[in-house]
C-alpha positions in Angstrom: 58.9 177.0 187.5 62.9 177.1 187.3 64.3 177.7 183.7 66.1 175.0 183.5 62.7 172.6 184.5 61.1 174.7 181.7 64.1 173.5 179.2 64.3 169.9 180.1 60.4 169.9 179.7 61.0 172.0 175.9 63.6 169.7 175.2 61.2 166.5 176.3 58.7 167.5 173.7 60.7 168.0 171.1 62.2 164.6 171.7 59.2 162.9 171.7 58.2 164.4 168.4 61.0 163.5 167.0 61.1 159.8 168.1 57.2 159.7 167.2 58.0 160.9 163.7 60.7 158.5 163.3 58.3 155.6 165.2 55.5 156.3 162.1 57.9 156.4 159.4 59.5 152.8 160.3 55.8 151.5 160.6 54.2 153.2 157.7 56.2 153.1 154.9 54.6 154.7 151.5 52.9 152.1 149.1 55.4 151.6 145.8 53.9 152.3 142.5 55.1 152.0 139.5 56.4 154.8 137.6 55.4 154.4 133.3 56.9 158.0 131.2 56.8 157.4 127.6 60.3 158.5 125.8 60.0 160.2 122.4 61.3 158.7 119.6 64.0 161.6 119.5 65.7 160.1 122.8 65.3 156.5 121.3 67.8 157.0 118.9 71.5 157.0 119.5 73.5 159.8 118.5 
């Protein structure tokens, strides 16, 4: 197989990875939760 077939097939994969990667991230976004810390009473109070 020529090199350069070999690179246009490397470079194919990669591509497709890429835009599969990209496809799942549009389509499955991460649930939102919400995010509770409790703050001290030391950070509370204004300097």
């Amino acid at each position: 197989m020529p090199d350069t077939v070999k690179f246009l097939l490397v470079l194919a994969c990669l591509g497709g990875a890429v835009y599969g990667g990209v496809w799942a991230l549009a389509n499955f976004p991460p649930e939102q939760t919400e995010i509770v810390k409790p703050l001290s009473s030391e950070r509370l109070r204004a300097k």
